[in-house]
VOKEFI-125056 format. One record per atom (N, C-alpha, C, O): residue in three letters; x, y, z. Coordinates in steps of 0.1 Angstrom, whole numbers, plus 5000, padded with zeros to 4 digits. Each point is the difference from the previous one (the first is absolute). Layout:
# residues N
ALAXYZ/...
***
This chain:
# residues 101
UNK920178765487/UNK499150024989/UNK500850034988/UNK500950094999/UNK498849834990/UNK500750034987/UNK498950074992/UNK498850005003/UNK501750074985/UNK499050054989/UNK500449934987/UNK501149954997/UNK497950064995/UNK500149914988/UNK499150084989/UNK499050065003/UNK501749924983/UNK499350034988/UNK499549874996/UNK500649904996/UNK497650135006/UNK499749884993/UNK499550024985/UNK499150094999/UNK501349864993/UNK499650014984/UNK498849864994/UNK500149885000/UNK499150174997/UNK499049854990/UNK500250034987/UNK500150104992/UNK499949765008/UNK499849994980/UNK498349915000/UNK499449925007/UNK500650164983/UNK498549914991/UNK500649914999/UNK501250004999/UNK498049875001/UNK499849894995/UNK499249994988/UNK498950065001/UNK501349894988/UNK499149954990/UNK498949904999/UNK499749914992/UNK500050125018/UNK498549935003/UNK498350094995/UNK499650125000/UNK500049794999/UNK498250064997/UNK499249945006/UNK499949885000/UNK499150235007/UNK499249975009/UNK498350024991/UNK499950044988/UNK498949935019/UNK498850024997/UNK500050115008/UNK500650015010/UNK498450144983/UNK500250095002/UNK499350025016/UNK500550085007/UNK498649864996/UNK499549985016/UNK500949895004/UNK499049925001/UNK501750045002/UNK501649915009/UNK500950124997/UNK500550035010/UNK499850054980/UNK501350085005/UNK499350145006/UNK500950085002/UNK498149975000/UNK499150065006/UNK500249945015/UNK500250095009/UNK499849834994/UNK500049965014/UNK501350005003/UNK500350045012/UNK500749934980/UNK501649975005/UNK500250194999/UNK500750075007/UNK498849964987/UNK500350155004/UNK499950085010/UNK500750095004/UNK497949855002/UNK499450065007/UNK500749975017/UNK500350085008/UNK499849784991/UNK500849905006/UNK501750125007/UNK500350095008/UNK500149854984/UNK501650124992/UNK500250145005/UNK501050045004/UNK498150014997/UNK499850185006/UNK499450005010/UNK499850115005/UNK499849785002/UNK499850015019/UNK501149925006/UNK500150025012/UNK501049874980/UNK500950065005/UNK500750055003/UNK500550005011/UNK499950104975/UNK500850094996/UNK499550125012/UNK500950035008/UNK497750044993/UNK499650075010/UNK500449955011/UNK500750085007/UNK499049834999/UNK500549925015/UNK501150055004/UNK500450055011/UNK500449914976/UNK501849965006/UNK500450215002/UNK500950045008/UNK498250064984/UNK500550134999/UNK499350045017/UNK500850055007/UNK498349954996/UNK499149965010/UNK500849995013/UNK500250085010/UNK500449784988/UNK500649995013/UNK501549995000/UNK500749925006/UNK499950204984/UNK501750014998/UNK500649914992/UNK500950054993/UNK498949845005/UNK501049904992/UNK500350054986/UNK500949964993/UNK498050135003/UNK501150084985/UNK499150154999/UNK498950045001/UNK502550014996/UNK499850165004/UNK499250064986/UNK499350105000/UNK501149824987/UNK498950004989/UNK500549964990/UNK501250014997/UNK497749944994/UNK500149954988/UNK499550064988/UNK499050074999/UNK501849894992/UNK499450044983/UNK499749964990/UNK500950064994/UNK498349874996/UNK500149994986/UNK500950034993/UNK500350124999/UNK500649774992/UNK501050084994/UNK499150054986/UNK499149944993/UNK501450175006/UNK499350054987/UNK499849904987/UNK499150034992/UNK501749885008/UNK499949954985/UNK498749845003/UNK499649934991/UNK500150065021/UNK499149895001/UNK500549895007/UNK499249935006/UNK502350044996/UNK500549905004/UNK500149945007/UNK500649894999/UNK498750195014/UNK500049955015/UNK500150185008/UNK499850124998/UNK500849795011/UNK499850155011/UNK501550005009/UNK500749905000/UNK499650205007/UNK501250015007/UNK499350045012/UNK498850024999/UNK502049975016/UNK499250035011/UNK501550005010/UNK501049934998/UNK498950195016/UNK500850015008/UNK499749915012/UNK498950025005/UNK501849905000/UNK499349945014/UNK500850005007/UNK500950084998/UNK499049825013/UNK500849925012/UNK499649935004/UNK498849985002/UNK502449955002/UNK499549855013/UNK501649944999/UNK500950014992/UNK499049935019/UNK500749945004/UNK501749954993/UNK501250015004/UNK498249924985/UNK500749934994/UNK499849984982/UNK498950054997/UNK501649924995/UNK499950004987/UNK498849905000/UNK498850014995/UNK501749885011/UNK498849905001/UNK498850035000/UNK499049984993/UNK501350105024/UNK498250075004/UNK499250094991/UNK498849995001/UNK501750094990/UNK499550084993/UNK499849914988/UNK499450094993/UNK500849794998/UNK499849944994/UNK498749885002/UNK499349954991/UNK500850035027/UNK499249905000/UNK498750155004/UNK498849965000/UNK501450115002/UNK498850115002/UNK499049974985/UNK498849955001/UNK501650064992/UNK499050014989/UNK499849864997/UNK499549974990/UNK500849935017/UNK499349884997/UNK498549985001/UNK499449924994/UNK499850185020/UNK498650024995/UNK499750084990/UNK498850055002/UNK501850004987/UNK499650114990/UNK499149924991/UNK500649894996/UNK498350125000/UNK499749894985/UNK500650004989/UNK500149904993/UNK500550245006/UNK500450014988/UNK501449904994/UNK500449994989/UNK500549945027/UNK500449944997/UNK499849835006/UNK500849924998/UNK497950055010/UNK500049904998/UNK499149974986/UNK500049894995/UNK499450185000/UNK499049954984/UNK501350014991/UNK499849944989/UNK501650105012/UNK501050034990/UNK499750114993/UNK500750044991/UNK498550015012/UNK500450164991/UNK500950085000/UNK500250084990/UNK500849915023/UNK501450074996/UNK501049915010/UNK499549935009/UNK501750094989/UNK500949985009/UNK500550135005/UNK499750104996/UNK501249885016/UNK500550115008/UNK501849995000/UNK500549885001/UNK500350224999/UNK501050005008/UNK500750095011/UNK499250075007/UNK501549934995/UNK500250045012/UNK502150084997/UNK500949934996/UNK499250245010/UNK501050005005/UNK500250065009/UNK499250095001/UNK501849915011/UNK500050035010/UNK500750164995/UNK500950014992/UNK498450075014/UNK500550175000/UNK501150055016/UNK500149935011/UNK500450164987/UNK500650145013/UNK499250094995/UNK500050034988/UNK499250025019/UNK499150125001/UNK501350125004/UNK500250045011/UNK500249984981/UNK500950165001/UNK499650135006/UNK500650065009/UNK498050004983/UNK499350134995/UNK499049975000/UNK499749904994/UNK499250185012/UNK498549954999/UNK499650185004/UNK500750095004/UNK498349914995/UNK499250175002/UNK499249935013/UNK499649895002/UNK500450275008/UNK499149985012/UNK499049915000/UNK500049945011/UNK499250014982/UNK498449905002/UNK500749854998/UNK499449905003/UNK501950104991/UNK500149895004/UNK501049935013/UNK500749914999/UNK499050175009/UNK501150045010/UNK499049895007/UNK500449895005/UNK498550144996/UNK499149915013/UNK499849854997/UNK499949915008/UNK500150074978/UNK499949844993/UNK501249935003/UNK500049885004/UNK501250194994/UNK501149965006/UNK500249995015/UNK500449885002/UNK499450195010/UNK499849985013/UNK499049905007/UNK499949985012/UNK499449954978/UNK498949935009/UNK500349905005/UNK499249955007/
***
């Protein structure tokens, strides 16, 4: 099992306010799912609007890339993603168990 920093950027795209209402809605079950069932230990909004950062794993650079291929937010293009592979050095006790699974 590898870990990875995944980063999104906005896209400059515009939606109708009920379509990005659903790509949202869409977007945060499976953002919930993936925290749910381990595949990322958590995610954030970057403060300035730009997208979001998030801790995961899987397999491979690939797998964690093709993971958010059911996301809407990037099949509608609303953001892209990238990807770097981490060494988990230092973590506090609660993430002791996300790591062991």
């Amino acid at each position: 099992m590898a870990y990875f920093v995944m980063e999104s950027f906005k896209l400059d795209k515009t939606f109708e306010s009920d379509e990005m209402a659903n790509l949202v809605a869409g977007h945060r079950e499976v953002i919930k799912n993936a925290v749910a069932d381990g595949t990322i230990l958590f995610t954030g909004t970057k403060t300035d609007g730009s997208g979001s950062i998030a801790i995961m794993r899987a397999d491979s650079i690939e797998a964690a890339d093709a993971f958010f291929d059911t996301d809407p937010f990037r099949t509608a293009g609303v953001q892209r993603n990238t990807f770097k592979e981490i060494k988990i050095n230092f973590f506090t006790d609660g993430v002791k168990e996300w790591l062991d699974k």
